[in-house]
C-alpha positions as YAML, in Angstrom:
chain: A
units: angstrom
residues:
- id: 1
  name: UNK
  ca: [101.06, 66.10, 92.60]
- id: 2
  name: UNK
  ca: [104.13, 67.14, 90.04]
- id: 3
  name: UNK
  ca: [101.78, 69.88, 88.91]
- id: 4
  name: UNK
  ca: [101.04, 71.16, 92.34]
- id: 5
  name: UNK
  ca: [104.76, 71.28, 92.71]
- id: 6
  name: UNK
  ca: [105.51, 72.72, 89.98]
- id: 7
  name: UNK
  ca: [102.80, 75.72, 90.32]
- id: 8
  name: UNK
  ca: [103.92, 75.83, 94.03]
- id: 9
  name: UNK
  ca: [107.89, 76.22, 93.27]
- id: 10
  name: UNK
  ca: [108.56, 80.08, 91.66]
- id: 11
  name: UNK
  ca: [107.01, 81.14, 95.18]
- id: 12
  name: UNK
  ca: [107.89, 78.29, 97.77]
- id: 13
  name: UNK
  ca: [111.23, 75.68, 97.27]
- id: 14
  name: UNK
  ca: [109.86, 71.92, 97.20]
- id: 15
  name: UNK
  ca: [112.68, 71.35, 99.23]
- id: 16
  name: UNK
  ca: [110.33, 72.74, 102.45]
- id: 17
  name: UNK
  ca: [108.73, 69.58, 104.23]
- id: 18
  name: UNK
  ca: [107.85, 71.05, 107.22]
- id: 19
  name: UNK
  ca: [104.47, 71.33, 108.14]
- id: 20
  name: UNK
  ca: [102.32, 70.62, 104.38]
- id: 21
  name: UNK
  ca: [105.31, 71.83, 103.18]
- id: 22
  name: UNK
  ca: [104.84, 73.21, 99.57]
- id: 23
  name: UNK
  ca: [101.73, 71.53, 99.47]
- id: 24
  name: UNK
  ca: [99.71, 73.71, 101.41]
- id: 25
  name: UNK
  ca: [101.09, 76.46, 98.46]
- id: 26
  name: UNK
  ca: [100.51, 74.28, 95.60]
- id: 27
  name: UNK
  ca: [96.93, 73.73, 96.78]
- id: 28
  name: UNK
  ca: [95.94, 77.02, 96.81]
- id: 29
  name: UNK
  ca: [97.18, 77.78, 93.53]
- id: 30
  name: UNK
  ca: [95.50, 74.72, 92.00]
- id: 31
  name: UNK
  ca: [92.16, 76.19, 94.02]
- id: 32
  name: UNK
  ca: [93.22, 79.55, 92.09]
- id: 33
  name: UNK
  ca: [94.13, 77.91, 88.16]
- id: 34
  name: UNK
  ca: [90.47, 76.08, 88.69]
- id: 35
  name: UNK
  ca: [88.27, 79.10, 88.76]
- id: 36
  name: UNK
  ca: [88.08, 78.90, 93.03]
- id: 37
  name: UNK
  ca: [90.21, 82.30, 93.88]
- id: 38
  name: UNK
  ca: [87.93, 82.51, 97.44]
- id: 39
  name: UNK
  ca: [90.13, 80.49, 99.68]
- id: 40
  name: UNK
  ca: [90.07, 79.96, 103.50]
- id: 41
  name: UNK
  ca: [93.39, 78.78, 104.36]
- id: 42
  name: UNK
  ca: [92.80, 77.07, 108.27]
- id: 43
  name: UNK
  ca: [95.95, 76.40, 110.80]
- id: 44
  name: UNK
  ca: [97.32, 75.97, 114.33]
- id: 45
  name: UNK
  ca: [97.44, 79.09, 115.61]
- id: 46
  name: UNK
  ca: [101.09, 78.01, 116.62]
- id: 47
  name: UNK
  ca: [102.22, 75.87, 114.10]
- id: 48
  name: UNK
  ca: [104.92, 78.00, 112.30]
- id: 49
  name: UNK
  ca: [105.65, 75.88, 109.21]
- id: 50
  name: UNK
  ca: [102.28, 76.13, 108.11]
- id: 51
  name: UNK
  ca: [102.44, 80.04, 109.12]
- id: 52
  name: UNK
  ca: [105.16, 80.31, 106.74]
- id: 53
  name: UNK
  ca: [103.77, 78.11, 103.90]
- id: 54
  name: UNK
  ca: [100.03, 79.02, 104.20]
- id: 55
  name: UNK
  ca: [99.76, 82.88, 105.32]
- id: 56
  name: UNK
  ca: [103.15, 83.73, 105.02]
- id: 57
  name: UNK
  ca: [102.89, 83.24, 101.09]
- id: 58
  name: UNK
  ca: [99.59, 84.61, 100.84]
- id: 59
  name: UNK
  ca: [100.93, 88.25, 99.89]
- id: 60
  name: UNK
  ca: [103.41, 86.89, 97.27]
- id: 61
  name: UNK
  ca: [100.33, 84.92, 95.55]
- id: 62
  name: UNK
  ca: [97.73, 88.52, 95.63]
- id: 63
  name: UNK
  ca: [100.58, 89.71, 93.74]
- id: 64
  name: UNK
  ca: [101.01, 87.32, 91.11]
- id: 65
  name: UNK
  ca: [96.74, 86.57, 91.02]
- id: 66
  name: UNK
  ca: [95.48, 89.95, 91.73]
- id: 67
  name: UNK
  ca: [91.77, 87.94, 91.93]
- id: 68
  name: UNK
  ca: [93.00, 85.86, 94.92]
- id: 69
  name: UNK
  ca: [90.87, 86.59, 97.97]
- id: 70
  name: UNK
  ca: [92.50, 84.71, 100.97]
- id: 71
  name: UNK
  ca: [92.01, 84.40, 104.65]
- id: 72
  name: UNK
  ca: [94.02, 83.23, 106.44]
- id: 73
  name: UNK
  ca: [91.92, 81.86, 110.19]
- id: 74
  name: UNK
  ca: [93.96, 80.13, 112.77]
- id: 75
  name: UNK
  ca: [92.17, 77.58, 115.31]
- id: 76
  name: UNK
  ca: [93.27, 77.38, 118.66]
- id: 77
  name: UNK
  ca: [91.13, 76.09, 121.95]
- id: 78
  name: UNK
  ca: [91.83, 80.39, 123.42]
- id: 79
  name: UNK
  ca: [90.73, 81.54, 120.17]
- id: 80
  name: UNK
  ca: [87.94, 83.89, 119.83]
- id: 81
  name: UNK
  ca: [85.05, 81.88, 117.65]
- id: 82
  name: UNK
  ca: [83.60, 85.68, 116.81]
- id: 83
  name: UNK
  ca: [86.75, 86.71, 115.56]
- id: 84
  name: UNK
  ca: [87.37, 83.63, 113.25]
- id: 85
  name: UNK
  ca: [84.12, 83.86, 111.84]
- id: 86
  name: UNK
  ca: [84.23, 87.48, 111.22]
- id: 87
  name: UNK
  ca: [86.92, 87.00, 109.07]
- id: 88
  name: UNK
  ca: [85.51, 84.17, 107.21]
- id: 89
  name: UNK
  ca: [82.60, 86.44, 106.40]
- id: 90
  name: UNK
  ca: [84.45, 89.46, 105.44]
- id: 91
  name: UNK
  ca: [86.04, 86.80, 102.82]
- id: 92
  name: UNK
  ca: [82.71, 85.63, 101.76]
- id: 93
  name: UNK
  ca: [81.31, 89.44, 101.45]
- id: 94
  name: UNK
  ca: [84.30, 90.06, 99.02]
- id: 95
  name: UNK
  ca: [83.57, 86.86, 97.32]
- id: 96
  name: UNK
  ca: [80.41, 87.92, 96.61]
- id: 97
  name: UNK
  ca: [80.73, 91.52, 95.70]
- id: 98
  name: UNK
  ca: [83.77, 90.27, 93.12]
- id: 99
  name: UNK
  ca: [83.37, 89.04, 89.78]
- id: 100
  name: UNK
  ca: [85.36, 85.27, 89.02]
- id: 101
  name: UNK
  ca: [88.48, 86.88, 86.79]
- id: 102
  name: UNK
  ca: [88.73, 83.27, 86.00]
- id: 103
  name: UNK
  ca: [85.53, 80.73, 84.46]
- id: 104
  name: UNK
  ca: [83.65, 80.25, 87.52]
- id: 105
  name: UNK
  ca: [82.56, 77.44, 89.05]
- id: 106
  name: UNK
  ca: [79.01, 77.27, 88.87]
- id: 107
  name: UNK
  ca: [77.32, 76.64, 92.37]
- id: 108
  name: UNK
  ca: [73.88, 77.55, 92.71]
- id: 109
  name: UNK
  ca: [72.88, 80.18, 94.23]
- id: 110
  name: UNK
  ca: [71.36, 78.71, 97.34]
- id: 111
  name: UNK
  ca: [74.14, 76.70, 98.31]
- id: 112
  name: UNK
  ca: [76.04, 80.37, 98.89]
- id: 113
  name: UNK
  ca: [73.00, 81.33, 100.84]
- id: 114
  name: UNK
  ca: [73.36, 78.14, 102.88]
- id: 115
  name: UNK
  ca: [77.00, 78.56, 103.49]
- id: 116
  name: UNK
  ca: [76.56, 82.25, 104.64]
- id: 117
  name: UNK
  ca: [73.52, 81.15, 106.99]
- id: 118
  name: UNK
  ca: [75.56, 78.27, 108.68]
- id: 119
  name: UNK
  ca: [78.64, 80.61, 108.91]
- id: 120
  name: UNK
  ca: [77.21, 83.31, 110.46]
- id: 121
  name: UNK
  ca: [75.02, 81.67, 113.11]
- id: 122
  name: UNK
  ca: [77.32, 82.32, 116.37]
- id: 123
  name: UNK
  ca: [76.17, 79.88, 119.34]
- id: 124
  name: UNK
  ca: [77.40, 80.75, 122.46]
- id: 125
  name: UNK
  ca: [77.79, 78.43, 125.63]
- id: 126
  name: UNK
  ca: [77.90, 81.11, 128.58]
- id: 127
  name: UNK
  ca: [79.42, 80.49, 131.89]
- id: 128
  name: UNK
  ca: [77.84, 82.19, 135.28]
- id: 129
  name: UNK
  ca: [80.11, 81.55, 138.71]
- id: 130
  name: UNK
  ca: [78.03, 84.01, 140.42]
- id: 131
  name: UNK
  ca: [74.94, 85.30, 140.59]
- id: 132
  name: UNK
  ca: [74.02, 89.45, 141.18]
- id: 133
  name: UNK
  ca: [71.69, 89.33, 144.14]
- id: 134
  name: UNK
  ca: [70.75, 93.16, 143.65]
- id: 135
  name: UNK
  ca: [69.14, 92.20, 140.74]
- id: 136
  name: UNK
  ca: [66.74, 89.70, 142.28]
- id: 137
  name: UNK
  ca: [66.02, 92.29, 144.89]
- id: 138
  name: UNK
  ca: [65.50, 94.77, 142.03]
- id: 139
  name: UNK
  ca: [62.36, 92.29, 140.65]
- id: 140
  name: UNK
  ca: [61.16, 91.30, 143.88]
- id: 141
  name: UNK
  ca: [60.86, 94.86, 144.74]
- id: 142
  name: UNK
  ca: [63.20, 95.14, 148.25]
- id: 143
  name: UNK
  ca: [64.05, 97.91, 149.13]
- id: 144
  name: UNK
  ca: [65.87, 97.43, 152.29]
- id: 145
  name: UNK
  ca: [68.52, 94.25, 150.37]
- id: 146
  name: UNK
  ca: [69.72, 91.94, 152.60]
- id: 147
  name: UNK
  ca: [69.73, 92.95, 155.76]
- id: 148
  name: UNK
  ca: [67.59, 90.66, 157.24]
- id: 149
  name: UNK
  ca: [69.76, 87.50, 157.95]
- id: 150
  name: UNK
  ca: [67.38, 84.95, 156.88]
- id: 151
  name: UNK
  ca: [66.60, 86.62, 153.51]
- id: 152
  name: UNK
  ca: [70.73, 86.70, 152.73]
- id: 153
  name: UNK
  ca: [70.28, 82.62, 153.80]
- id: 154
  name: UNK
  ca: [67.88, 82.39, 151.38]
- id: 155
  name: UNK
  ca: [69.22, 84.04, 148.68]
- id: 156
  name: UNK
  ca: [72.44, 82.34, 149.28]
- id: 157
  name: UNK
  ca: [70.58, 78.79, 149.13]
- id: 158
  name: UNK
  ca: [68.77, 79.51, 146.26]
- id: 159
  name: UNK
  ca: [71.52, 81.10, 144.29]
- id: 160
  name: UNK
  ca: [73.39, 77.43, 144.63]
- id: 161
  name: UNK
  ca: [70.63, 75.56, 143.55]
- id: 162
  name: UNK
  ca: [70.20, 78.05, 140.38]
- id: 163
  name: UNK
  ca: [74.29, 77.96, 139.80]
- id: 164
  name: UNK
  ca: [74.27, 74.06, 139.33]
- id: 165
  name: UNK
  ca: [70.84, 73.96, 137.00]
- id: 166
  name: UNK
  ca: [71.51, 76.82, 134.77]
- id: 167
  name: UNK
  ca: [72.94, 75.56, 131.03]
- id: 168
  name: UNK
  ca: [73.24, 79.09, 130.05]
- id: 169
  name: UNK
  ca: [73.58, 79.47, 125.84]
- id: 170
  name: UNK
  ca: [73.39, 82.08, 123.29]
- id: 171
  name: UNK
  ca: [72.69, 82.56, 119.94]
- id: 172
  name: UNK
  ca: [72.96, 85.63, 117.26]
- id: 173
  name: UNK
  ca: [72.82, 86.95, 113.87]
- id: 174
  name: UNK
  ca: [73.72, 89.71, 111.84]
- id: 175
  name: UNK
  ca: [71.97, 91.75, 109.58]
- id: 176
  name: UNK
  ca: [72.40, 94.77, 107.52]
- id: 177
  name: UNK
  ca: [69.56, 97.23, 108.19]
- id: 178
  name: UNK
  ca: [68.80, 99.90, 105.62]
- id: 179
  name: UNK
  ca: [65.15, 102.01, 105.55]
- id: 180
  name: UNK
  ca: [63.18, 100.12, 108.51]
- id: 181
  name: UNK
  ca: [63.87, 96.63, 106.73]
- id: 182
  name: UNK
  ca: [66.34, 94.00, 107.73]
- id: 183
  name: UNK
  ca: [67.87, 92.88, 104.71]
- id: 184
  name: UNK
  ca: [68.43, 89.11, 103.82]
- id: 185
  name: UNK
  ca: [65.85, 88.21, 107.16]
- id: 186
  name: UNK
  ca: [62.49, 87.13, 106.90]
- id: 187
  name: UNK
  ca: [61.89, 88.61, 110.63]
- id: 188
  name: UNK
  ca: [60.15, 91.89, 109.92]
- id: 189
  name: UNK
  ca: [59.62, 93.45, 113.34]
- id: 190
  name: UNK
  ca: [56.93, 95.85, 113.18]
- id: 191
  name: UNK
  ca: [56.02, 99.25, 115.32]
- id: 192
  name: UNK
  ca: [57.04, 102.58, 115.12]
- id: 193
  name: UNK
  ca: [59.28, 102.26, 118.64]
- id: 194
  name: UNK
  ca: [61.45, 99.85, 116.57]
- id: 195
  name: UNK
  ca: [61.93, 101.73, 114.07]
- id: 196
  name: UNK
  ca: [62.98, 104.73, 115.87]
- id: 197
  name: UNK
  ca: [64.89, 102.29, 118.28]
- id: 198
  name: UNK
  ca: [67.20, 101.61, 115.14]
- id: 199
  name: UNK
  ca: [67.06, 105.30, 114.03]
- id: 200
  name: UNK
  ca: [70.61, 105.66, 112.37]
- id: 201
  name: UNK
  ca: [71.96, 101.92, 112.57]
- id: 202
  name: UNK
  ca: [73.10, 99.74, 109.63]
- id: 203
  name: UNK
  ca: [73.61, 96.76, 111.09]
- id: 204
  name: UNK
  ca: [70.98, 94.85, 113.88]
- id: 205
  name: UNK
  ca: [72.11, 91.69, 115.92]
- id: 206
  name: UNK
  ca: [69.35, 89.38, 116.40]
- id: 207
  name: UNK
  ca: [69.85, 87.59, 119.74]
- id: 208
  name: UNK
  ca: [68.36, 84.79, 121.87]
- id: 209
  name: UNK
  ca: [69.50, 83.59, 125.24]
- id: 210
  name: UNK
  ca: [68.33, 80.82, 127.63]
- id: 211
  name: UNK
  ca: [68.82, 79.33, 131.12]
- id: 212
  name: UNK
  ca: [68.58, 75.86, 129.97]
- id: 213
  name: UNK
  ca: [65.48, 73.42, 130.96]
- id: 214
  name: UNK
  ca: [66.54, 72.23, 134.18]
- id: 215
  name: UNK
  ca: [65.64, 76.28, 135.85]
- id: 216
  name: UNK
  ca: [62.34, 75.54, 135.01]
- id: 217
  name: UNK
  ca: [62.04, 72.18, 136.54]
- id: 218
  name: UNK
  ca: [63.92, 73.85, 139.65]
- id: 219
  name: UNK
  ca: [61.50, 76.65, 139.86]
- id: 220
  name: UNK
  ca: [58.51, 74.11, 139.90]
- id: 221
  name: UNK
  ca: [60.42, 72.21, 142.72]
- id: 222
  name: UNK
  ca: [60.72, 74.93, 144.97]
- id: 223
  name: UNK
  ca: [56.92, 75.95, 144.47]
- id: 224
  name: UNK
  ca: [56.37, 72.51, 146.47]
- id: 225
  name: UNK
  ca: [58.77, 73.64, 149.50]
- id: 226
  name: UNK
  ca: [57.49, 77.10, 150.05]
- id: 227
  name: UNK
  ca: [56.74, 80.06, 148.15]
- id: 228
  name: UNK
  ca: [59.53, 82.36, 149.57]
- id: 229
  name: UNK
  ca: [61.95, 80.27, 148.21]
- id: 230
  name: UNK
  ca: [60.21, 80.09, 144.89]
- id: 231
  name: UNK
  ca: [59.40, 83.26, 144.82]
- id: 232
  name: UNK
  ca: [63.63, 84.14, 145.35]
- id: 233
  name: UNK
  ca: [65.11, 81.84, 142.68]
- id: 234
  name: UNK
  ca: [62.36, 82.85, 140.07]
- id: 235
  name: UNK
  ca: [63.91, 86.53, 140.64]
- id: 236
  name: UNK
  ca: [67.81, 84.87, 140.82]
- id: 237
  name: UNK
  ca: [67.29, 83.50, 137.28]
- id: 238
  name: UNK
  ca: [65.36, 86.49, 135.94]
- id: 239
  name: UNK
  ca: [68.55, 88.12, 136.99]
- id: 240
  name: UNK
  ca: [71.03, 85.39, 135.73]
- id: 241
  name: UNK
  ca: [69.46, 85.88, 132.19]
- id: 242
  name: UNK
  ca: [70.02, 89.42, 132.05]
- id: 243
  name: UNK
  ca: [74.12, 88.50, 132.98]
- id: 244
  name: UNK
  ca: [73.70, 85.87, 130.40]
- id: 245
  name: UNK
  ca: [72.92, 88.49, 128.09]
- id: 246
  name: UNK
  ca: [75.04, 90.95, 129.30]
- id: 247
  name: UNK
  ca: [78.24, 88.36, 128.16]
- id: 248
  name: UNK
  ca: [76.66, 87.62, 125.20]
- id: 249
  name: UNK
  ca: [76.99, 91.04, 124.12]
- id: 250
  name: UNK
  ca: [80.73, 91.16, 125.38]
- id: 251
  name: UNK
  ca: [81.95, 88.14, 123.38]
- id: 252
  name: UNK
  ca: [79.91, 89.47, 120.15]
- id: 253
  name: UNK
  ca: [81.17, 93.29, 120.28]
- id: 254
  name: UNK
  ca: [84.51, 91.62, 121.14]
- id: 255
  name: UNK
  ca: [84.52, 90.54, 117.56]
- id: 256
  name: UNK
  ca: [83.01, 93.39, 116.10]
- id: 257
  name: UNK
  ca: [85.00, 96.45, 114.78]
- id: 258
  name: UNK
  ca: [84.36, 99.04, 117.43]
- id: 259
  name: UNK
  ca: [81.04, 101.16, 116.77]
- id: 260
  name: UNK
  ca: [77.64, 102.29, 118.63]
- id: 261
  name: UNK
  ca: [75.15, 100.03, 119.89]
- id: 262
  name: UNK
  ca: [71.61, 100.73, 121.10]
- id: 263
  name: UNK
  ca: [70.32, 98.70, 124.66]
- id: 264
  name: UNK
  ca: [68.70, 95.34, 124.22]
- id: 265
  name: UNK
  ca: [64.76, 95.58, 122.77]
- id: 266
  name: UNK
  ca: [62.62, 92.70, 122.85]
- id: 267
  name: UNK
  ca: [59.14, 91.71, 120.88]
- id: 268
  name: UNK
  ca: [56.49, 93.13, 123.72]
- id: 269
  name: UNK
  ca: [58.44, 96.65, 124.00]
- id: 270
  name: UNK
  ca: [56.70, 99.20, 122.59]
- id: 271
  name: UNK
  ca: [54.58, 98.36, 119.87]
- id: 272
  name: UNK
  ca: [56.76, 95.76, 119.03]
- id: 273
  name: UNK
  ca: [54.48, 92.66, 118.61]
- id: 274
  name: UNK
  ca: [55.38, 89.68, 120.10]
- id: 275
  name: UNK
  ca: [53.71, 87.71, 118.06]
- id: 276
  name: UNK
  ca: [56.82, 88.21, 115.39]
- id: 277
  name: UNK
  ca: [58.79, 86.38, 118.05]
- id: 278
  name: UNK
  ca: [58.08, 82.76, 116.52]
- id: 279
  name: UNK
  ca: [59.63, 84.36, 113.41]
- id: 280
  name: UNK
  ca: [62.43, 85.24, 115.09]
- id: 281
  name: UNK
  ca: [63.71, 82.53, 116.50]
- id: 282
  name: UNK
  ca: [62.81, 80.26, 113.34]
- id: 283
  name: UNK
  ca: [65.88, 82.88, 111.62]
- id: 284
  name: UNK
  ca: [68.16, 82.40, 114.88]
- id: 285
  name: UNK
  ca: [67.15, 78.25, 113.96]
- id: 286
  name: UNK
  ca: [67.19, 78.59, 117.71]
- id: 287
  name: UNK
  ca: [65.30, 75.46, 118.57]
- id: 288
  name: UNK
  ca: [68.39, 73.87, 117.51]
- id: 289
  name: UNK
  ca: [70.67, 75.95, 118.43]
- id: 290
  name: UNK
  ca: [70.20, 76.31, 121.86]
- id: 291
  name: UNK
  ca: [66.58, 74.18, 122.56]
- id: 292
  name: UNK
  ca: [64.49, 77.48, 122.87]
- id: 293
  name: UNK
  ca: [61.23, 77.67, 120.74]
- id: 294
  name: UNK
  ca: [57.70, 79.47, 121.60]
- id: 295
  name: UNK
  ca: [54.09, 77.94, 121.87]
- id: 296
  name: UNK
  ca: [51.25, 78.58, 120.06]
- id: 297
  name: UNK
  ca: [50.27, 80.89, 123.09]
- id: 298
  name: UNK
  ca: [53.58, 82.50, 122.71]
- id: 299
  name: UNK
  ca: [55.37, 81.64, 125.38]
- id: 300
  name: UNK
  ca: [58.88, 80.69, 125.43]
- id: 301
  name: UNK
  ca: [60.00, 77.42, 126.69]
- id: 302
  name: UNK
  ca: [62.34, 77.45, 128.44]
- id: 303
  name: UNK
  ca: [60.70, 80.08, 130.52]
- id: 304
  name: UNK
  ca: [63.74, 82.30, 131.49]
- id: 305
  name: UNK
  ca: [64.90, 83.07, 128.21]
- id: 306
  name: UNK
  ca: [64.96, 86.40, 126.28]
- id: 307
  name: UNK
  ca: [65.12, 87.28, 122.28]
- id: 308
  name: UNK
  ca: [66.24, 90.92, 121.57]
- id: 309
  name: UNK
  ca: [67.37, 93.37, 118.84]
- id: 310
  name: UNK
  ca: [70.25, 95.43, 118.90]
- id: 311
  name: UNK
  ca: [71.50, 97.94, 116.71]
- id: 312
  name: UNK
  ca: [74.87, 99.06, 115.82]
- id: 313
  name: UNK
  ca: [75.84, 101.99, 113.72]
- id: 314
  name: UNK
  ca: [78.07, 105.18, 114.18]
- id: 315
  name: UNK
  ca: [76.97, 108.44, 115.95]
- id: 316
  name: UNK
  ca: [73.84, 107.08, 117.06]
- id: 317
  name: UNK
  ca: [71.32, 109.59, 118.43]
- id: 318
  name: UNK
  ca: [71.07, 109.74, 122.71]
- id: 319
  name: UNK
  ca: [67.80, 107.62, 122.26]
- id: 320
  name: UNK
  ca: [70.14, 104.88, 121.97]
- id: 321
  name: UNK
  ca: [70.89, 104.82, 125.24]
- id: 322
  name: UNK
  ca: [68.66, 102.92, 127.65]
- id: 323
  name: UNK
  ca: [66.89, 105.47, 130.09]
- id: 324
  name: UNK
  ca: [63.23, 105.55, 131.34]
- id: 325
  name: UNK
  ca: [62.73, 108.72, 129.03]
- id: 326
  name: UNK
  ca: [62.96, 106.63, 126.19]
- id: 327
  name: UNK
  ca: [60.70, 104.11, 127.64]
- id: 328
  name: UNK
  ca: [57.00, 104.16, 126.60]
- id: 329
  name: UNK
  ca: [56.02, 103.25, 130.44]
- id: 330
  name: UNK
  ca: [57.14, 107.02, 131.69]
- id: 331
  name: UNK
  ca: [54.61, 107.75, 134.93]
- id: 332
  name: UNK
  ca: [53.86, 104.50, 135.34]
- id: 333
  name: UNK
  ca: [56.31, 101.84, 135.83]
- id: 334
  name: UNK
  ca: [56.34, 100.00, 138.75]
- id: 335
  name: UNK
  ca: [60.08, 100.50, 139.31]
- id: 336
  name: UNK
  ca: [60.39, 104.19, 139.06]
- id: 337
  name: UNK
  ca: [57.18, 104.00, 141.94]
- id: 338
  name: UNK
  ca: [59.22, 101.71, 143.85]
- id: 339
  name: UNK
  ca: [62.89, 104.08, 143.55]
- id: 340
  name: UNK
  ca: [64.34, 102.16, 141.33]
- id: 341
  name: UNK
  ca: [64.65, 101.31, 137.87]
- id: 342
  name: UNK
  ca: [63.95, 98.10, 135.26]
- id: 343
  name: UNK
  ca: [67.81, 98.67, 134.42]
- id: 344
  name: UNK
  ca: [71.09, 98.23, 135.59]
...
C-alpha cells in the first residue's frame, strides 16, 4: 500500500480520504505499471469524491501514460444500461485495436472473446401500461373499430387479462456488417432480400423479443370460454409484441450515436429462411436470456415472440424505409385488400 501511495501522490495528495481517497488513483496506476493500461474505473453516479479521485484524474494520468485507455462508467438505478455498456465497449474496441506499450499480460484469446460476448449482450425487461387496440383491429381485419359497444367491452376485458400476463423482455446484439457477412456472428442469414435490406449498413442489431409464457397459457384459457374472446387477445398480444419491439428499439438507439436504421426484418421475409432462426437465437443465447428458444418444427415458444434484423448505417437508400413497395407481397397482401396496411 506505500507503493500505491507513493505512485498515487505527484498527481493526487495522500492527504485526500474522502471517498477511496488516493487509493482509487494509486490503483489505477499500479493496473497501468503492471502491463493492464485498459481500465474501467466504476462509481456512484453522485458520489463526488470518487468523481474527483477516479475520473477527475483520469486526464492528468493520459498525460503522464499516453497508453492509458480509461473509462470512466457511473452506476446509478436512472442510468441508461445501453449507455454504460456502450462505453465499456468503445474501451474494449480501443483495447483491442492498441498494442500493450508495456509487457502484456498474456490472456488468451478466448477469454477477450468471452468478455466482449457477455458485455455486449443487452437484455431488456420492457414495461407495457397500455395496450394499442387499433392494432388488434388491424390483424383481426375490422374495419369499422370499435363502434360496436360489446366489441370495445371485449377488447377492454381482454386487454386486462393480457396487461397482467405479459413478462415482456428483450434481447440484442451488435454486429459490424461488411460485404453481405456479419462479422464475428455465426448467424449467416441468407437471401437476396436481406442482403439488399442491409444495402449500405455497417452495423446490424440482432434482436429478439417475447411476451413471456403466461400469454400463451392465457390464450389457451380463453379458447375454452369462447372463441371471440380468444380470437381478440390473440390479436391484443400480436399487437403488444410489436410495442414491445417498438421500445426495444427506443432504449437501444437511445444509446447509439445517432445514424440510419432500416425497419425490423425477420427470418420468413423474403427469402430469408427461417430455418436460420435456431441460429439466431443460439448467438442472442436467448434461451437464457429471456426463455425464448424454437422447436425442431421451428416454432417459437413462447408463441408471441419475434427475432429481427436491423441495420444501421449513414445515408441509407429509401428502401430502408418500411413501405409495401419494398415488400415482396405487392398485389397480394391481405392488408392492402382489406385498406389497410401490415404497418404502423
Amino acid at each position: 500500500i506505500a507503493e500505491l501511495a507513493k505512485m498515487a501522490s505527484p498527481i493526487v495528495s495522500t492527504g485526500n480520504q474522502t471517498g477511496e481517497g488516493w487509493f482509487l488513483t494509486g490503483e489505477m496506476l499500479e493496473l497501468i505499471h503492471n502491463g493492464a493500461p485498459n481500465i474501467v474505473c466504476i462509481q456512484p453516479f453522485a458520489c463526488l469524491p470518487n468523481h474527483i479521485v477516479g475520473k477527475g484524474v483520469i486526464k492528468e494520468i493520459r498525460r503522464r501514460y499516453p497508453e492509458a485507455n480509461i473509462a470512466a462508467v457511473d452506476y446509478d438505478p436512472g442510468a441508461s444500461e445501453v449507455n454504460q455498456l456502450n462505453r465499456i465497449k468503445l474501451m474494449l474496441t480501443t483495447a483491442k485495436n492498441r498494442p500493450y506499450a508495456l509487457n502484456p499480460p498474456h490472456f488468451p484469446v478466448f477469454f477477450f472473446q468471452f468478455l466482449m460476448y457477455t458485455l455486449l449482450m443487452n437484455v431488456y425487461r420492457i414495461i407495457l401500461t397500455e395496450l394499442q387496440s387499433k392494432d388488434a383491429l388491424r390483424y383481426l381485419g375490422l374495419k369499422t373499430g370499435l363502434a360496436d359497444p360489446a366489441m370495445a367491452a371485449l377488447c377492454e376485458t381482454c386487454s386486462k387479462a393480457l396487461l397482467s400476463a405479459i413478462d415482456a423482455r428483450a434481447v440484442c446484439r451488435i454486429f459490424p456488417y461488411r460485404d453481405g457477412v456479419i462479422e464475428g456472428c455465426t448467424y449467416r442469414p441468407a437471401g437476396s432480400t436481406i442482403r439488399d435490406h442491409l444495402t449500405g449498413c455497417d452495423r446490424v442489431i440482432l434482436l429478439a423479443a417475447t411476451l413471456g409464457p403466461a400469454v400463451d397459457t392465457l390464450i389457451r384459457r380463453t379458447m375454452l370460454k369462447g372463441m371471440a374472446e380468444a380470437m381478440m387477445t390473440d390479436a391484443l398480444a400480436s399487437g403488444a409484441i410489436e410495442q414491445v419491439l417498438d421500445l426495444a428499439e427506443a432504449e437501444i438507439f437511445a444509446g447509439l450515436s445517432p445514424t440510419g436504421h432500416t425497419w425490423r426484418y425477420s427470418p420468413g421475409y423474403g427469402d430469408l429462411p427461417l430455418d436460420g432462426q435456431k441460429d439466431l437465437l443460439e448467438v442472442l443465447d436467448a434461451r437464457k436470456r429471456i426463455g425464448l428458444y424454437v422447436s425442431e418444427s421451428l416454432l417459437m415458444t413462447p408463441t408471441k415472440s419475434v427475432t429481427c434484423l436491423i441495420g444501421l448505417g449513414e445515408n441509407l437508400p429509401e428502401s430502408a424505409k418500411k413501405s409495401c413497395r419494398s415488400c415482396t407481397l405487392e398485389g397480394k397482401c391481405i392488408f392492402r385488400q382489406s385498406g389497410t396496411t401490415c404497418y404502423r
